[in-house]
C-alpha positions as CSV (number, residue, x, y, z in Angstrom):
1,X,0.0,0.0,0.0
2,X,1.4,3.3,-1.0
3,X,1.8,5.9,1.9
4,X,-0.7,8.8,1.6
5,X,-0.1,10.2,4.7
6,X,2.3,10.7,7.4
7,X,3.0,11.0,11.4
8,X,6.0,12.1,13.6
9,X,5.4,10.4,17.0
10,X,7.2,12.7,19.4
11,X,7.6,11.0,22.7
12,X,7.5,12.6,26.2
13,X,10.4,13.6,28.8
14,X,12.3,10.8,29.6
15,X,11.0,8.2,27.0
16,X,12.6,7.0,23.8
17,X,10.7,6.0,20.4
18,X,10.8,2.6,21.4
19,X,8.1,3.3,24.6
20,X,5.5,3.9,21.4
21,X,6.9,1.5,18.9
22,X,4.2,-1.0,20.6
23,X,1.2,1.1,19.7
24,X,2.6,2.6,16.5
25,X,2.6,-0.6,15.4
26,X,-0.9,-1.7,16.0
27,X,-2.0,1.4,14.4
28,X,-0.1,0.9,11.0
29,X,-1.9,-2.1,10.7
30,X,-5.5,-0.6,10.8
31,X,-3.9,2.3,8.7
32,X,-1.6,0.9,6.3
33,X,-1.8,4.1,4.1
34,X,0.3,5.6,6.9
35,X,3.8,6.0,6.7
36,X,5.1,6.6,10.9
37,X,8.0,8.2,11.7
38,X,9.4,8.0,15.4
39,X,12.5,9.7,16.3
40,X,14.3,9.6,19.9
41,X,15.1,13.2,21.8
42,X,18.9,13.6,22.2
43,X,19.6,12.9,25.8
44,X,20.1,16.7,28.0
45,X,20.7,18.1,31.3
46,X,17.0,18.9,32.3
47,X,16.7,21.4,34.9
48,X,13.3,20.7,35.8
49,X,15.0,16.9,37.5
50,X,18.2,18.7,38.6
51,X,20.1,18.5,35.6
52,X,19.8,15.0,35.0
53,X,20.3,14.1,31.5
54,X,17.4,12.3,29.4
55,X,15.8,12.0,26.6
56,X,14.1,15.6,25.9
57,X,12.7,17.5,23.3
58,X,14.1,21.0,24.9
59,X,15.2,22.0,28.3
60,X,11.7,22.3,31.1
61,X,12.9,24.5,33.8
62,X,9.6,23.7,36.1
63,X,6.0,23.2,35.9
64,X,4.6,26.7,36.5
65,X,4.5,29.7,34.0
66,X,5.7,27.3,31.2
67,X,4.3,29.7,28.8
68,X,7.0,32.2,30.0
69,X,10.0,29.7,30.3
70,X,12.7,29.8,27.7
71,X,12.6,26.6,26.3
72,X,15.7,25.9,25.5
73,X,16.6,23.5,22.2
74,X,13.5,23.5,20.9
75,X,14.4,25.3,18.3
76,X,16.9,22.8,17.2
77,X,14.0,19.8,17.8
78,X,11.6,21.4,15.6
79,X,14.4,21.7,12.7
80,X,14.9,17.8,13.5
81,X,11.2,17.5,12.8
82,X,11.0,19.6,9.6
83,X,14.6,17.4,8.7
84,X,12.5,14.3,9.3
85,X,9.5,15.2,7.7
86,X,11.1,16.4,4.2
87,X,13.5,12.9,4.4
88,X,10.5,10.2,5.3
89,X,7.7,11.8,4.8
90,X,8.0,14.6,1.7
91,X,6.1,12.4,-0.8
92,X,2.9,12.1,2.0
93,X,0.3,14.1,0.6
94,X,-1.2,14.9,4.8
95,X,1.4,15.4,7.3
């Protein structure tokens, strides 16, 4: 089945691609049209757990005022995303 369509699985703070890989796969098979794409965060000091690296999207410096935090690297994770979309996915016609 050709791919007609197209999704980039991002996972959440601390998890890899693999801790979706499960359900990604159960959904490709009722949706075969769909091409999935599901990349793993770099691992980075996160403030927000005392600097511990992990697998993260951007730096979270705490769970209050988010919308004012700086957000560090996520600039560089949404050009990861635009990378990934254009390489696997430029020939989807819905992204």
């Amino acid at each position: 089945v050709q791919a007609t369509a197209g999704v980039v699985m991002l996972h959440g703070l601390g998890d890899t691609a693999k801790g979706w890989g499960q359900a990604c796969f159960h959904w490709a098979l009722s949706m075969p049209h769909v091409r999935w794409v599901l990349p793993t965060a770099k691992e980075i000091p996160v403030a927000l757990n005392n600097g511990m690296a992990m697998p993260a999207w951007y730096d979270i410096q705490g769970l209050e005022n988010r919308a004012l935090e700086e957000c560090e690297g996520i600039e560089e994770s949404a050009d990861v995303v635009k990378d990934l979309v254009a390489e696997k996915l430029g020939d989807a016609d819905r992204i």
